[in-house]
C-alpha positions as YAML, in Angstrom:
chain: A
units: angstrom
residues:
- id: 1
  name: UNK
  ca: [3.75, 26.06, 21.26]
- id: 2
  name: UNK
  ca: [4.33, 24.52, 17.96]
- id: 3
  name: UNK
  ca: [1.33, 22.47, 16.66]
- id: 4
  name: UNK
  ca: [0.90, 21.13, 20.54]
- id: 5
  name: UNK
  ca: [-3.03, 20.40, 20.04]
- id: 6
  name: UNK
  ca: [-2.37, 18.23, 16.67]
- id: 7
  name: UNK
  ca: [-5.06, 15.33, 16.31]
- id: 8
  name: UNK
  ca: [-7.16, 17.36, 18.67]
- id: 9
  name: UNK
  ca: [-11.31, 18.13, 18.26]
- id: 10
  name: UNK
  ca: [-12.09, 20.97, 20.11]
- id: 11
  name: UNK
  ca: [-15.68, 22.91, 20.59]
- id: 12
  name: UNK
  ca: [-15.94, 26.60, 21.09]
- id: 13
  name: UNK
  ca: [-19.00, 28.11, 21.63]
- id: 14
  name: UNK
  ca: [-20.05, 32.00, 20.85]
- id: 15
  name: UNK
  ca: [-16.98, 31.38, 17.67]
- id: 16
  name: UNK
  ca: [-18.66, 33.91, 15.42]
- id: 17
  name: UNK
  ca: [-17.11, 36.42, 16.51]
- id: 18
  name: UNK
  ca: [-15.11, 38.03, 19.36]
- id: 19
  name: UNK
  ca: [-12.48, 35.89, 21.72]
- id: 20
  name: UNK
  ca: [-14.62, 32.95, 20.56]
- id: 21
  name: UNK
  ca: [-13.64, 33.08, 16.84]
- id: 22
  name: UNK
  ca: [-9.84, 34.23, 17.52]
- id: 23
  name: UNK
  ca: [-9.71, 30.99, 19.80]
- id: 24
  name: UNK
  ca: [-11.27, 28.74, 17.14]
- id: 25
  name: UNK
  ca: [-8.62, 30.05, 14.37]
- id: 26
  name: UNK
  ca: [-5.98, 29.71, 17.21]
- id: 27
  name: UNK
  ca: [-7.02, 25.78, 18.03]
- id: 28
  name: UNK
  ca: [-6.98, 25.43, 14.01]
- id: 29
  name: UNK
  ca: [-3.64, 27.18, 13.97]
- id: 30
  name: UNK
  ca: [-1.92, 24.09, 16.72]
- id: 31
  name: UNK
  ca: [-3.36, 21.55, 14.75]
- id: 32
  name: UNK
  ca: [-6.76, 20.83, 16.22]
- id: 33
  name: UNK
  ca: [-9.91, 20.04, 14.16]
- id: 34
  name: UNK
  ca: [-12.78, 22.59, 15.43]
- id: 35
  name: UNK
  ca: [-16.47, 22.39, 15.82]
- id: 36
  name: UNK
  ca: [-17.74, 26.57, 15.60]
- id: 37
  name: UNK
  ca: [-20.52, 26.75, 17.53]
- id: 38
  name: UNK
  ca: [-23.16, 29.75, 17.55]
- id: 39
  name: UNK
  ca: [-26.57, 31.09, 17.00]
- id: 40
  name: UNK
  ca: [-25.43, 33.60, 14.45]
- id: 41
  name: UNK
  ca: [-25.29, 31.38, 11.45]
- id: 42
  name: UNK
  ca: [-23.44, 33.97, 9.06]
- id: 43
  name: UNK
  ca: [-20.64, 34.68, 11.79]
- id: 44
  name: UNK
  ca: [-19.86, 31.23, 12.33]
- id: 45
  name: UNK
  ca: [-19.29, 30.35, 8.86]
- id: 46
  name: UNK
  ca: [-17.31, 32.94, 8.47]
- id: 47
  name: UNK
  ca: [-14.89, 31.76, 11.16]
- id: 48
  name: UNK
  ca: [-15.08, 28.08, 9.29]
- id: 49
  name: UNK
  ca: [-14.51, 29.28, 5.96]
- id: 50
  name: UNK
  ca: [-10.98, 31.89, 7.75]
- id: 51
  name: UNK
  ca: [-10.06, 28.45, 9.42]
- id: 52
  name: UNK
  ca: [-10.61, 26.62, 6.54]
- id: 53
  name: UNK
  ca: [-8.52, 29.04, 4.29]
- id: 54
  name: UNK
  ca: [-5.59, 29.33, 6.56]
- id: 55
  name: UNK
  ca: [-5.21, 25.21, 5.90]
- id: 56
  name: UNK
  ca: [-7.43, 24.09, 9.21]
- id: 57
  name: UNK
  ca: [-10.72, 21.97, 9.73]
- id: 58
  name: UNK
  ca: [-13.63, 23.32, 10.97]
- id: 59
  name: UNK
  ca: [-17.13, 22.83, 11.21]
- id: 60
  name: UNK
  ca: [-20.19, 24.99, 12.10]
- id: 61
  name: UNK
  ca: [-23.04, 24.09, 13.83]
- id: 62
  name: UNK
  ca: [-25.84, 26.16, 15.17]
- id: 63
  name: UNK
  ca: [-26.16, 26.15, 18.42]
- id: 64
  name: UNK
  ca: [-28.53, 28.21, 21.15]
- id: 65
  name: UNK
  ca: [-26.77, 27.13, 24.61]
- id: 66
  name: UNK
  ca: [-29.73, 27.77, 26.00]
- id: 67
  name: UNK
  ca: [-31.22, 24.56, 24.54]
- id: 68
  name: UNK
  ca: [-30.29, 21.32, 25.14]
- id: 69
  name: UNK
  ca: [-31.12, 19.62, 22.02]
- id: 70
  name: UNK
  ca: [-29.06, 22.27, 20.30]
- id: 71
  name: UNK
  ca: [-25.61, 21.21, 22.79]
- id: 72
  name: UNK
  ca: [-26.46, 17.38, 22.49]
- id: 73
  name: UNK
  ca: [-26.31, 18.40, 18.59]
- id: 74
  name: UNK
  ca: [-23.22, 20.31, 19.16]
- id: 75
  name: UNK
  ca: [-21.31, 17.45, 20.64]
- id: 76
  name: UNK
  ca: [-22.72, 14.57, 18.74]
- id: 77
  name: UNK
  ca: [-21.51, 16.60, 15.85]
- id: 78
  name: UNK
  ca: [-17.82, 17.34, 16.96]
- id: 79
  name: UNK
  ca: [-17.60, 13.41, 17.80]
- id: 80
  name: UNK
  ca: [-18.94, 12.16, 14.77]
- id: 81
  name: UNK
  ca: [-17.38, 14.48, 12.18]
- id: 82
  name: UNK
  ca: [-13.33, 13.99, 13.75]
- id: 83
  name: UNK
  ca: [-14.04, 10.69, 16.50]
- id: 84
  name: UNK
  ca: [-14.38, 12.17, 19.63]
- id: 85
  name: UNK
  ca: [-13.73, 15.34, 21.76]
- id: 86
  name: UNK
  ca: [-10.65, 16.54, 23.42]
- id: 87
  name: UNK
  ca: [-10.90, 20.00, 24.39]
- id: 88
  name: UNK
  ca: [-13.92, 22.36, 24.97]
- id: 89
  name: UNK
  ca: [-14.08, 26.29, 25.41]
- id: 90
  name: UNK
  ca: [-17.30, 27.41, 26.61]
- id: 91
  name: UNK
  ca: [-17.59, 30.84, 25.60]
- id: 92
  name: UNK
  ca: [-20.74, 31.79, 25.07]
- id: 93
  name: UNK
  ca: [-22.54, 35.08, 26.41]
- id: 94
  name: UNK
  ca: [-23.86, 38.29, 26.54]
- id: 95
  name: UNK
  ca: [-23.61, 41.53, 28.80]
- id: 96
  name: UNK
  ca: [-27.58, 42.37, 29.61]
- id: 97
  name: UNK
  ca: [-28.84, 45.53, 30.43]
- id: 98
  name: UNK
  ca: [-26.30, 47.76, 32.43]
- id: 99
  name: UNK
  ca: [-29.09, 49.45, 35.15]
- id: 100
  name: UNK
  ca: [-28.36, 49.54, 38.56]
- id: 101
  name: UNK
  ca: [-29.87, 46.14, 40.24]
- id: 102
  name: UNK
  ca: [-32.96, 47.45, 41.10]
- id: 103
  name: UNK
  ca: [-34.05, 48.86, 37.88]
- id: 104
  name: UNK
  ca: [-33.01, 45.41, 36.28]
- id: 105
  name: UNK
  ca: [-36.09, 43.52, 34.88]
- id: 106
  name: UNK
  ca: [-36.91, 39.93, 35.57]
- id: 107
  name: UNK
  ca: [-36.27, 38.70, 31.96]
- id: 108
  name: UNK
  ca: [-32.92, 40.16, 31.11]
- id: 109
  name: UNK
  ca: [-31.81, 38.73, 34.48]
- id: 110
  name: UNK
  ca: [-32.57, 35.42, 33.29]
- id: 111
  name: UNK
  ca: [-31.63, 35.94, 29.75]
- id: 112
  name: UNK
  ca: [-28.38, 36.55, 31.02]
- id: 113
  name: UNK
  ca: [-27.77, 33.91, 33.28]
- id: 114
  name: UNK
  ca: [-29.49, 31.37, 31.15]
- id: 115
  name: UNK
  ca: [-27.12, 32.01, 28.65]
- id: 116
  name: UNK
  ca: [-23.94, 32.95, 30.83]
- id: 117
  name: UNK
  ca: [-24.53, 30.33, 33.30]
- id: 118
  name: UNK
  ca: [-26.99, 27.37, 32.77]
- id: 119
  name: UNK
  ca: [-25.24, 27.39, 29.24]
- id: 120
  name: UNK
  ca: [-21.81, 26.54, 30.66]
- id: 121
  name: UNK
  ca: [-23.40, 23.58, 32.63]
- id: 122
  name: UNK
  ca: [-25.23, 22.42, 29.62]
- id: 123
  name: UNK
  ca: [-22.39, 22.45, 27.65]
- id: 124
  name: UNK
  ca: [-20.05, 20.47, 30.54]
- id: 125
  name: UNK
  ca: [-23.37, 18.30, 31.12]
- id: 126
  name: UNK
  ca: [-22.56, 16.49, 27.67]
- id: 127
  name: UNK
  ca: [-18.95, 17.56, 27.02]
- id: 128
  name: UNK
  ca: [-17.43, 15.93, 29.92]
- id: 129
  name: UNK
  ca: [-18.75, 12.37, 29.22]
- id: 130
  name: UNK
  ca: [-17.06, 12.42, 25.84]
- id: 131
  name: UNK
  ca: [-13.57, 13.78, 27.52]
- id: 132
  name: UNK
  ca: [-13.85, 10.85, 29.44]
- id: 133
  name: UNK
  ca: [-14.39, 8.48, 27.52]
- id: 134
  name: UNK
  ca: [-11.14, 10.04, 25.19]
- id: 135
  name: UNK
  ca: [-9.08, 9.27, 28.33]
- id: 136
  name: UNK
  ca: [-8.21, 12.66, 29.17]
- id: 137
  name: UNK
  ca: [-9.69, 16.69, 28.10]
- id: 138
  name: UNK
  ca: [-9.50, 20.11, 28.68]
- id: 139
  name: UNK
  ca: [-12.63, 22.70, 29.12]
- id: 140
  name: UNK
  ca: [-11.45, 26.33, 29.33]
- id: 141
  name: UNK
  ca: [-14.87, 28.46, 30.47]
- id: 142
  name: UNK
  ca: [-14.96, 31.77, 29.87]
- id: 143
  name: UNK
  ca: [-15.74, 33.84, 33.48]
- id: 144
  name: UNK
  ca: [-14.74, 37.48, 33.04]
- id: 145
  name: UNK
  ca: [-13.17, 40.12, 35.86]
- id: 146
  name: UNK
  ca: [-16.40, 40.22, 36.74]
- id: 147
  name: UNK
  ca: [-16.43, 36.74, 38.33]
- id: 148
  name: UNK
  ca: [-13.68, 38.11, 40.41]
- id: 149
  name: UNK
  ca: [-15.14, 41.24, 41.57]
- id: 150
  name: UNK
  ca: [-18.15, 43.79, 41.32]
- id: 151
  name: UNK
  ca: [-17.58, 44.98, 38.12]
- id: 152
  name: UNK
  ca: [-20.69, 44.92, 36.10]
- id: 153
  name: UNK
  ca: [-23.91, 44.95, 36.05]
- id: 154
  name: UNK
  ca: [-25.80, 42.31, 38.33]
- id: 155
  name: UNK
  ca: [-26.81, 39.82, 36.45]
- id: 156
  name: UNK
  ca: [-23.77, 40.10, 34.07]
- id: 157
  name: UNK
  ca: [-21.26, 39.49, 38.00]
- id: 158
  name: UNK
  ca: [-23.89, 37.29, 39.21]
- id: 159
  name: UNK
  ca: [-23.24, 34.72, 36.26]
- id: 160
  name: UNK
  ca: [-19.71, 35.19, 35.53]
- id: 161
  name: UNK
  ca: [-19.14, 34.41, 39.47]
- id: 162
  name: UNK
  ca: [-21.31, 31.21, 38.72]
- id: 163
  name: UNK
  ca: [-18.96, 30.02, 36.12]
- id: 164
  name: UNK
  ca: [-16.07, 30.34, 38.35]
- id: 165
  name: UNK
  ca: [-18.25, 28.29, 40.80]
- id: 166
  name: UNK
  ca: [-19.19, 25.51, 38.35]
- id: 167
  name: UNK
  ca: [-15.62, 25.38, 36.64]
- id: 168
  name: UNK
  ca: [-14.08, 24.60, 40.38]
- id: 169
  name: UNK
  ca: [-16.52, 21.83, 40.91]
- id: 170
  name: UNK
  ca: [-16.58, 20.42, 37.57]
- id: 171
  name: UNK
  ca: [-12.45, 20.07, 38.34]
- id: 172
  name: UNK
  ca: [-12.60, 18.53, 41.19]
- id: 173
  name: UNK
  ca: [-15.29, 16.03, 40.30]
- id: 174
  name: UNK
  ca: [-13.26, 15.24, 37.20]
- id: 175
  name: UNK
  ca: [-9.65, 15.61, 38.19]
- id: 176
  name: UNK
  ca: [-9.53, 11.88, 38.97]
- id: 177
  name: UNK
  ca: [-10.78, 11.59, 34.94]
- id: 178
  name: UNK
  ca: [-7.64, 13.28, 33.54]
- id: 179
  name: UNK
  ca: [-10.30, 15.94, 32.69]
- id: 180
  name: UNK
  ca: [-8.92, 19.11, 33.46]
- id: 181
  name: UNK
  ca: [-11.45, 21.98, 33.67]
- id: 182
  name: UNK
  ca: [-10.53, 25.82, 34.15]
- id: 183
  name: UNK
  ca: [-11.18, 29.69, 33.62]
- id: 184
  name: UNK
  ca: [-10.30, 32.62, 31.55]
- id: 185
  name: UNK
  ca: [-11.17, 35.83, 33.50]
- id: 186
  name: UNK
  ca: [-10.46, 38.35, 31.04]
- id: 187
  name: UNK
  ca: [-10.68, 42.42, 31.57]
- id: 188
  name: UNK
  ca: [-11.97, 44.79, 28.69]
- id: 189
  name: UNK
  ca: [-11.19, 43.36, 26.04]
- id: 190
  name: UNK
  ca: [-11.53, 45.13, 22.34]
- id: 191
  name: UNK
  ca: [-15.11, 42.99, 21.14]
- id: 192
  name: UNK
  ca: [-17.73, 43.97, 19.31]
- id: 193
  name: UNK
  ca: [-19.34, 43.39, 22.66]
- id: 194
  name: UNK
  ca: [-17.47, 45.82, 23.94]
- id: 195
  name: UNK
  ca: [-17.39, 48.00, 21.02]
- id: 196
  name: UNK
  ca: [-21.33, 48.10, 21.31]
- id: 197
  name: UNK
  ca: [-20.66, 49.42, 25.04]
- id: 198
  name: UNK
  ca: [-18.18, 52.33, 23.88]
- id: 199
  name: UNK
  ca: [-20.48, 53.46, 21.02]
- id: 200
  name: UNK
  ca: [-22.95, 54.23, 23.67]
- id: 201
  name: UNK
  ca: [-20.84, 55.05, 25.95]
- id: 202
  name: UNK
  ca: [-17.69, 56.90, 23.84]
- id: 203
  name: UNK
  ca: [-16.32, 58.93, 27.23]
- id: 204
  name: UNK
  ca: [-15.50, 55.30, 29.13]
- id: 205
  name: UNK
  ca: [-13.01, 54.61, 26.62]
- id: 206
  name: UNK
  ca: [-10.47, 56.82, 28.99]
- id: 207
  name: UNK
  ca: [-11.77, 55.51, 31.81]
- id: 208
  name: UNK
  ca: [-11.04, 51.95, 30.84]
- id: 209
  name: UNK
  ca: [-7.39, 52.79, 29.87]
- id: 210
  name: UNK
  ca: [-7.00, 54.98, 32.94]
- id: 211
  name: UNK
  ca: [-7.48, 51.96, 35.02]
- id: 212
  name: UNK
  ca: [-5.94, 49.56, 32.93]
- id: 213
  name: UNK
  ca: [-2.35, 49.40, 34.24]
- id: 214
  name: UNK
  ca: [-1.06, 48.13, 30.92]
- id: 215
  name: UNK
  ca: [-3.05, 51.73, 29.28]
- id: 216
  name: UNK
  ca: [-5.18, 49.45, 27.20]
- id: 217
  name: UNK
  ca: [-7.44, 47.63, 26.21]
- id: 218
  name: UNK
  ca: [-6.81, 43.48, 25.70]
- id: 219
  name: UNK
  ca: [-6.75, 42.37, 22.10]
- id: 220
  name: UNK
  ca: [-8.96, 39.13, 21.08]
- id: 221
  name: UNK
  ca: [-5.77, 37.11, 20.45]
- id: 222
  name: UNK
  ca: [-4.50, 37.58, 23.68]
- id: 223
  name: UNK
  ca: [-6.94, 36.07, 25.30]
- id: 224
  name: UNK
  ca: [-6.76, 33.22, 23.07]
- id: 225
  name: UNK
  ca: [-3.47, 32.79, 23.69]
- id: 226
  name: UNK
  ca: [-3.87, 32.11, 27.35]
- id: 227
  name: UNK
  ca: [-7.05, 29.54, 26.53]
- id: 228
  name: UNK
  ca: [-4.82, 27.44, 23.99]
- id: 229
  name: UNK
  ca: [-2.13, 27.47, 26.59]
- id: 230
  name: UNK
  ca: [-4.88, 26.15, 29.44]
- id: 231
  name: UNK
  ca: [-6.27, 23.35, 26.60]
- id: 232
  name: UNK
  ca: [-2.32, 22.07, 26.38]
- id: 233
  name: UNK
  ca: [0.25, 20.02, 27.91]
- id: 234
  name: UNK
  ca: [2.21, 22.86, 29.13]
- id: 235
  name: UNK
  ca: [-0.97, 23.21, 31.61]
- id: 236
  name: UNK
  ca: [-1.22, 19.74, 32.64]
- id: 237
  name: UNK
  ca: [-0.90, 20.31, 36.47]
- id: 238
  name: UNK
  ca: [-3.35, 23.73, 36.22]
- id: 239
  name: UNK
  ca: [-6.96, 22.82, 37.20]
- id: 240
  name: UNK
  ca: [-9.87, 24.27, 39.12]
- id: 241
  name: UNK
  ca: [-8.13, 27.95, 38.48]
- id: 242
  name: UNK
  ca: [-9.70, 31.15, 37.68]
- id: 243
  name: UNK
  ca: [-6.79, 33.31, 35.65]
- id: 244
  name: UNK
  ca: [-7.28, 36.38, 35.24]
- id: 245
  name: UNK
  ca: [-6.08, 38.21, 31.57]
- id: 246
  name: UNK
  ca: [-6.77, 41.55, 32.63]
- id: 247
  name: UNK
  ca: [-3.60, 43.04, 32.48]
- id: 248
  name: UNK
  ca: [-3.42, 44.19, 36.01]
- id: 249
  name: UNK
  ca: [-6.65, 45.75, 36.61]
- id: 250
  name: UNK
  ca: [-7.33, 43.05, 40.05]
- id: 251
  name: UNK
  ca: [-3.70, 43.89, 41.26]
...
């Protein structure tokens, strides 16, 4: 793709850090402006001040998805600051506790799907009225494996399976809107999420690349790559699809 999302505002949310802040750099790297969305303050700027040094636009905003205030912010912002909003990647979210289900406790089962789950809908709840109104949009929601299959902890498979479940409804209520909505189901991929899992757990770090066909882990950029390809042209006929960028592990 050369420069294939120029004149483009795009939203990412969790952009601090992670897949969220290589997709925000990649977006800035095709040409679109980008509105860095997060909670941690410090992170985000960060990614704004990379973008902005590598010869992109960006702004931050702070933004709990849990709160709707906060995402009515988020997008006002994006369509005041560069005139509208063409592209969103809701990316936002955290892993919970690990215990088996029954040893999981009430609250990090709904910290984890309020900010997994009812986050993504808040998000598309004021994104897709602004795509729209542009005349046509992308939203690229980030689902993991996990929304695919069992692997994970419950609450963490219980609202990655609910994004999957909200992207495909979202596309077909929209598809008639030029609005295409999709997502990116990646496997382990190298985090600081994950990195936080591996300190505690330094022994699963052969487990993960035994079952990893590919003997590895996913870098951050190549999951970006896949979600820039989703928010382009070259994907104007994908909608409503869960992709996988796992490297083989659901084969």
């Amino acid at each position: 793709m050369v420069s294939q999302l120029k004149n483009k505002t795009a939203i990412v949310t969790g952009a601090s850090s992670g897949i969220g802040r290589v997709s925000a750099k990649r977006f800035a790297e095709e040409g679109a402006d980008v509105v860095v969305a997060d909670v941690d303050s410090d992170g985000g700027q960060t990614t704004v001040e990379q973008i902005e040094a590598a010869g992109g636009n960006a702004t931050f905003v702070n933004v709990d998805v849990t709160d709707e205030e906060d995402i009515k912010q988020m997008v006002e912002t994006a369509c005041d600051t560069y005139g509208g909003l063409d592209i969103a990647h809701n990316n936002a979210g955290i892993e919970g506790d690990n215990s088996p289900l029954t040893e999981q406790t009430k609250a990090n089962w709904h910290q984890v799907l309020d900010i997994n789950l009812t986050g993504v809908w808040l998000a598309m709840k004021y994104e897709l009225p602004e795509l729209v109104k542009g005349g046509e949009g992308a939203i690229i929601n980030t689902s993991s494996i996990a929304g695919l299959s069992a692997d994970g902890s419950a609450p963490y498979v219980a609202s990655k399976h609910g994004v999957v479940g909200l992207t495909k409804t979202a596309a077909v209520q929209y598809a008639q809107e030029n609005v295409r909505v999709n997502a990116v189901c990646p496997g382990v991929v190298r985090t600081p999420m994950v990195e936080r899992s591996l300190e505690k757990h330094p022994d699963a770090v052969e487990t993960i690349t035994g079952d990893q066909p590919l003997g590895r882990m996913a870098e951050p950029e190549e999951i970006a790559s896949t979600v820039a390809w989703l928010a382009s042209d070259d994907a104007s006929f994908v909608n409503g699809h869960a992709l996988p960028v796992d490297g083989g592990m659901l084969a």
